[in-house]
C-alpha angles and dihedrals in degrees: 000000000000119000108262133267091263104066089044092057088038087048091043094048085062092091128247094288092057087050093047090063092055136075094308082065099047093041094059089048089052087238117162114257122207117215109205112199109220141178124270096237082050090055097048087046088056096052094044093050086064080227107181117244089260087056103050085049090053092046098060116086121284114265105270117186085219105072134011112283105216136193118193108263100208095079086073106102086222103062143252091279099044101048084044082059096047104047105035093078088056089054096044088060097057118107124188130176127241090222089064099056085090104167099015114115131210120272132188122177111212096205103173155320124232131188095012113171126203099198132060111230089181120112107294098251120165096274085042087053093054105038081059095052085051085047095058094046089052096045083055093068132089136244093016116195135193113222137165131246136211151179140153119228141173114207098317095334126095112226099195139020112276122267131213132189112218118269118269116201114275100280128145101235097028111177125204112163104198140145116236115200118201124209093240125089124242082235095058098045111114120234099256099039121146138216104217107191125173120179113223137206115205153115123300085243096050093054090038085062084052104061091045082068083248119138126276127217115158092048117128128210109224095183132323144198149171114233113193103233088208118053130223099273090049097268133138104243099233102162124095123266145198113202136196102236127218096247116227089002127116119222111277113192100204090045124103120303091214130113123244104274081208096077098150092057102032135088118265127212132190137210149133131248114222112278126216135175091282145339117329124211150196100240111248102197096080088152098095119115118257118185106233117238110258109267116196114235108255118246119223098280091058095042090052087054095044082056096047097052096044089055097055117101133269097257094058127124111231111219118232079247094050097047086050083054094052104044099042086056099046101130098053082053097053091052099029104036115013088171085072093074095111091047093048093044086051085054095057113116096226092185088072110073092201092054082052102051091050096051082062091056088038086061097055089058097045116114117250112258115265082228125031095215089062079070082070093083084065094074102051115139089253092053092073089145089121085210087057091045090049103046072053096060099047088055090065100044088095091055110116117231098256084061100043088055094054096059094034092111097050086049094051102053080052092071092056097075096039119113099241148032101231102059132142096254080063115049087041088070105045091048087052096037086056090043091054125043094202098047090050090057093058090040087044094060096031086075097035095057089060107048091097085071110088097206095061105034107093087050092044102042081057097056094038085060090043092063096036087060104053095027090089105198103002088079094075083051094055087047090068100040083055100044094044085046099056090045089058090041082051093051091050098051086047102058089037087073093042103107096198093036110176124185088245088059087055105052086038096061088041091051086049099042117026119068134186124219118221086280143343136182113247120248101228084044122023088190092054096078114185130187099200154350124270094232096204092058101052115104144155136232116242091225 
């Protein structure tokens, strides 16, 4: 709401002087103005109380880096819309760094939720079936309730304590409308952090136990999904959203960062990023150097530990102890045992900025591998630090095609849990896949073979169209792979639904439908080409 006529006509009646001293004034000396947002009944007592302009100004809150610090706009003789136009592109040139925002936590409004369901209508496969069974147990309590939440993670680790939002009563569109504040600052949160959220149905006790940190298990997940807290460009996202939730699924932090495709079906859930005076952003000059903290040489027993966690294997959990171990003797594993990299980079402690900052100076010092392909375990879905995945990539670049195609499949499902859509790796593989025939056939159909997956075809349609444009010819080829391939799909999803299926039906329908070009690579070999199929020898398994 706007202050009333009234104290516009009263403000304007001060004189020129008064008015000089007022927004006109700061708005020429590009100094920031700060709106405050006010009830109406406070307005009108305002008025009424005949308060000067200085006043009014004193009498708004102290400036607090937590939270925006506003002053009422229509005392200003030019209007609401004017002053906006002529101050937002003030604002929008603000820039402001993320690594300045010391002693300003975190904060997300969960605003609400619109079009929840509470009962899967999808195929009952076996996670479907029980998901329902859970479903029914929940629907017999009693005082259900809907609540949020929330947790901030970087890669698997949490990076603050897990926030809820108080249970509304079982509705499809609840609304809550309420600020959650994590114990982390704006200043410490790592460039690819993500804000996981999952909205719940469930009892009052059951949510009360949550919040007692117990565990939870009739507690049912209404739709979940990872918001990157950074965009792509570096900069804290601070605007309002509505996003396509994940339905019946609980928030996964190494799972994909994408929305829901299916935005007309799907639940929606609003909220609003934490707004400042101006863009924030994730510092770029990283390159500054920072003296490491002194770190005591390790005795034997140390150094024994240090050996024995580095030779563990990849799949390995690292303790809280362990990863202490590791990072407070960094150093003795950069000159002693340069294999242990993924298991120092998953001790880092990403919550502190300056451990952070010195990981990235660690890393230009760090050896090169003996063999390129041991940079693989960098890319793991928990490593999402985009310095880390980089200095990933160009550890590959010397791998040779044949290699490269060996390990295609597990690079491509790496791609799946990354931030963003443009990132070296891929961009890695599309620049390799164009440069080699071959290894773009295997790229190629290692994302083809995918798209039926909701949660990766958007990425993966993007990177599909990527290759087709810059492959040249090989396009044409790929046409008819696809096209033979979806003839042959067609033919087994037809003689599944025949109820009395015969080889000969099979090899009729496949006679009738499914027709060879003059020649066509095969998929599992491009360079296997075949011109037809040898009808007595096609069959079907009863299964």
């Amino acid at each position: 709401p706007v202050l009333p006529p009234a104290l516009g006509r009263r403000r304007a009646a001060l004189g020129h002087s008064r008015r000089r001293c007022g927004l006109r004034r700061a708005l020429l000396r590009h100094d920031h103005i700060h709106i405050s947002i006010m009830s109406r009944n406070d307005a009108l007592a305002m008025a009424t109380a005949e308060v000067d302009e200085e006043d009014l100004l004193s009498a708004l809150p102290s400036a607090d880096p937590e939270e925006f610090v506003h002053t009422a706009l229509s005392i200003h003789p030019l209007g609401a819309e004017e002053v906006k136009a002529m101050v937002a592109p003030s604002i929008a040139s603000t820039t402001l760094s993320m690594w300045d925002m010391i002693e300003v936590p975190y904060r997300v409004r969960i605003r609400a939720a619109q079009d929840l369901k509470f009962e899967s209508t999808k195929p009952k496969s076996k996670k479907a079936k029980k998901r329902e069974k859970q479903t029914k147990k929940v629907l017999k309590l009693s005082d259900l309730v809907v609540y949020v939440e929330a947790a901030l993670y970087h890669g698997s680790v949490r990076l603050a304590d897990v926030q809820r939002t108080a249970g509304v009563l079982m509705a499809d569109s609840p609304r809550w409308d309420e600020e959650l504040k994590f114990d982390i600052d704006v200043a410490d949160l790592p460039r690819a952090a993500r804000l996981c959220v999952t909205i719940f149905l469930a009892s009052e006790a059951a949510l009360l136990d949550a919040v007692r940190g117990q565990a939870v298990e009739d507690a049912l997940p209404l739709g979940a999904i990872n918001v990157p807290v950074v965009d792509y460009a570096g900069t804290l996202k601070t605007a309002g959203a509505t996003l396509a939730l994940w339905p019946f699924e609980k928030a996964n932090p190494i799972a994909t960062a994408q929305q829901n495709p299916a935005r007309n079906t799907a639940p929606l859930l609003q909220l609003q990023f934490p707004a400042f005076a101006g863009r924030v952003v994730f510092p770029t000059q990283l390159g500054l150097p920072v003296a490491p903290p002194p770190t005591p040489d390790p005795d034997a027993d140390e150094m024994a530990t240090v050996a024995s966690l580095v030779s563990k294997d990849s799949v390995y959990r690292l303790s809280s102890a362990e990863k202490d171990v590791m990072w407070r003797h960094r150093y003795h594993i950069l000159s002693a045992h340069p294999a242990g990299l993924a298991k120092l980079i998953l001790s880092t402690p990403y919550h502190q900025r300056m451990a952070v900052l010195e990981l990235y100076q660690i890393l230009r010092q760090w050896p090169p591998y003996a063999s390129p392909l041991d940079a693989l375990e960098l890319l793991d879905a928990q490593i999402m630090d985009t310095v880390v995945r980089d200095f990933a990539v160009n550890a590959l670049l010397s791998v040779s095609d044949d290699e490269l195609s060996d390990f295609m499949i597990q690079l491509v499902q790496a791609l799946k849990n990354e931030n963003y859509h443009d990132t070296p790796l891929a961009r890695f593989l599309i620049r390799r896949s164009l440069r080699s025939r071959r290894l773009g056939h295997v790229f190629f159909w290692c994302l083809k073979a995918e798209m039926h997956i909701p949660e990766v075809q958007t990425r993966f349609s993007l990177y599909l169209e990527a290759y087709c444009r810059g492959c040249g010819q090989h396009r044409d080829e790929l046409l008819r792979q696809v096209r033979l391939t979806q003839s042959l799909v067609e033919s087994a999803v037809y003689i599944k639904q025949v109820p009395t299926a015969t080889p000969e039906v099979l090899q009729a329908h496949l006679e009738a439908n499914v027709k060879f070009p003059a020649k066509v690579q095969l998929v599992q070999n491009p360079s296997i080409e075949v011109n037809g199929l040898v009808l007595n020898k096609c069959k079907f398994m009863q299964s």
